[in-house]
C-alpha positions in Angstrom: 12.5 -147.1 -0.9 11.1 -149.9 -2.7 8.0 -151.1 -3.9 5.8 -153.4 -2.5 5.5 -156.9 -4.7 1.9 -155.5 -5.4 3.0 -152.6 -7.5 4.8 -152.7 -11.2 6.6 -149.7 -12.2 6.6 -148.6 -15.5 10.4 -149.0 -15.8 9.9 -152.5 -14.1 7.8 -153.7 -16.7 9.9 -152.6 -19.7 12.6 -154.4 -18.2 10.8 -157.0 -17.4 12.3 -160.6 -19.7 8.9 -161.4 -22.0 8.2 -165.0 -23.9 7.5 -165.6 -26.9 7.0 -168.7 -28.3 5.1 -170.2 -31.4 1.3 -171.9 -31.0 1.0 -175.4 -30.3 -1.0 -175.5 -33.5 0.0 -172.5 -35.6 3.9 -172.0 -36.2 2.7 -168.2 -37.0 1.1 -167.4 -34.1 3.8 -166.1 -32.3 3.0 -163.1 -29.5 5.2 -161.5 -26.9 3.8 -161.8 -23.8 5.1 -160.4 -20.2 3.0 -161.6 -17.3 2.1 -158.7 -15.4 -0.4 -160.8 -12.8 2.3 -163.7 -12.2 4.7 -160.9 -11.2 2.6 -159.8 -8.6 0.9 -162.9 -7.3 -1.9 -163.3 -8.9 -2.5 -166.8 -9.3 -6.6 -166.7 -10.5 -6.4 -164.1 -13.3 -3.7 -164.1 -16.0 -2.8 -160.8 -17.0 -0.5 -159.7 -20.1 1.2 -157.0 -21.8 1.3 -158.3 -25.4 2.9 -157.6 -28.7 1.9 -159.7 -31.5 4.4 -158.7 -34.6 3.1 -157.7 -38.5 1.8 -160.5 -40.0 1.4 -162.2 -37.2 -1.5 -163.7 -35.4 -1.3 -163.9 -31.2 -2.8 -167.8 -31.1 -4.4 -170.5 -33.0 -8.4 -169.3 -33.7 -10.6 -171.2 -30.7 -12.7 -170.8 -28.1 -12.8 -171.8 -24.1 -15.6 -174.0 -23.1 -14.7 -172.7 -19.0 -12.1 -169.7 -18.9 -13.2 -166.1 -20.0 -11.2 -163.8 -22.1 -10.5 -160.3 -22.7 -8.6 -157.8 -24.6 -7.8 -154.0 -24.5 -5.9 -152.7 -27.4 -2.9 -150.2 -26.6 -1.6 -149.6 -30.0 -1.2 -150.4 -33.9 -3.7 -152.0 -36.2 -5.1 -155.1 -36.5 -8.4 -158.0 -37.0 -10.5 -159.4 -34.9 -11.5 -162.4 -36.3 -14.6 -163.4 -34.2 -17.4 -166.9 -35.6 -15.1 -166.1 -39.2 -15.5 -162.8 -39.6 -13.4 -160.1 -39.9 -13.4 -157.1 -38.1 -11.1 -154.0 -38.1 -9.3 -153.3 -34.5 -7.3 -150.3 -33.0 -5.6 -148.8 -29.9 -9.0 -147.6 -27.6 -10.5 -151.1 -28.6 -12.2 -154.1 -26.2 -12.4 -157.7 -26.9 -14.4 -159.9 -24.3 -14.8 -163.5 -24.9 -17.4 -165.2 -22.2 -16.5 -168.9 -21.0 -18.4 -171.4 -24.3 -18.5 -168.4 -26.5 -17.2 -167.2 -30.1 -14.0 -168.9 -31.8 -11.3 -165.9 -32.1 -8.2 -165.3 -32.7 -6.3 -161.6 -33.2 -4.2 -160.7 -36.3 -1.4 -157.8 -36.6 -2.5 -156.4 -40.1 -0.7 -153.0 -39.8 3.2 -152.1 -40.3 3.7 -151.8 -36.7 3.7 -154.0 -33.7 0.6 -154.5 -32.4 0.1 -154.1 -28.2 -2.3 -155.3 -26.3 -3.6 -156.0 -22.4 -4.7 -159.4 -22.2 -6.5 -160.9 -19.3 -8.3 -164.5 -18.5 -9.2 -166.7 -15.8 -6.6 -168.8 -15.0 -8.6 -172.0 -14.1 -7.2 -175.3 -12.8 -9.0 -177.0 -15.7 -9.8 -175.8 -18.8 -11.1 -177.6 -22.5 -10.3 -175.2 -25.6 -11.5 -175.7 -29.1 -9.8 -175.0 -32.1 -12.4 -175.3 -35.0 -10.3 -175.0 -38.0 -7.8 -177.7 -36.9 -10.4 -180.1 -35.8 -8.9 -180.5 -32.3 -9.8 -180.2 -28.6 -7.3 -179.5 -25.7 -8.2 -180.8 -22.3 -6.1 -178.8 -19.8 -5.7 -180.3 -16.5 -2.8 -178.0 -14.3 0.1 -178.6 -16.6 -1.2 -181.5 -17.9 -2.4 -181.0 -21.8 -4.1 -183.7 -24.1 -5.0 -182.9 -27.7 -7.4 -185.1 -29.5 -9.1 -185.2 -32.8 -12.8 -183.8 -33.1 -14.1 -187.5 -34.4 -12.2 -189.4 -31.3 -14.6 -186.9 -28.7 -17.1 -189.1 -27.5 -20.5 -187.5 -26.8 -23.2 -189.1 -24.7 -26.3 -187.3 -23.2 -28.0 -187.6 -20.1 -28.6 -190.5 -18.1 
């Protein structure tokens, strides 16, 4: 008998082909990510099975102005690096990033891969910051547009 589309066997998901692929803005932020919530349907929540590498970090540090973010460490040893500071992470561990909250970004700092559940809105629109670089992403579908800090134009209420 098989399973419905709703349901991921374990074996399933160790088969399953992951991607990996550098960050737009960081050639070392590269993580291997499996989309458990595409393979079954889900269409308004990303959800991944992670491995970020030694040494490695799994993204450029930012922050969303719209989606939410979390993470639930599996295994190895890592840092949270949360508003610039560092902090110590391990398998038991949870990471939640509200919509317009802290830059972040994860590090592998152990000798072993490091494996995490990853989960987010998946919003039709997003704008993501990334404070060290300077830059804002405006994410529109698969539409992406990355632009300079000084070239944002802020204006206040009428």
């Amino acid at each position: 008998m098989s399973n419905p589309p709703n349901l991921l066997k374990a074996d399933d998901i160790s088969q399953m082909e992951g991607k990996s692929r550098p960050h737009l803005l960081n050639p070392a932020a590269i993580r291997f990510a499996k989309s458990l919530g595409a393979a079954t349907g889900l269409s308004n929540l990303g959800f991944h099975l992670m491995t970020v590498m030694p040494g490695r970090e799994y993204a450029e540090y930012h922050r969303h102005l719209y989606e939410e973010q979390c993470f639930y460490i599996l295994s190895g040893r890592g840092e949270a690096i949360i508003e610039e500071m560092r902090y110590v992470i391990g398998g038991g561990d949870f990471l939640g990033f509200p919509k317009n909250g802290a830059a972040h970004t994860i590090v592998n700092t152990g000798d072993e891969p490091l494996v995490m559940l990853s989960a987010r809105t998946n919003l039709e629109q997003d704008v993501c910051d990334y404070p060290r670089k300077k830059k804002r992403l405006y994410m529109n579908g698969t539409e992406e547009a990355l632009v300079d800090f000084d070239d944002v134009k802020f204006e206040g209420p009428a």
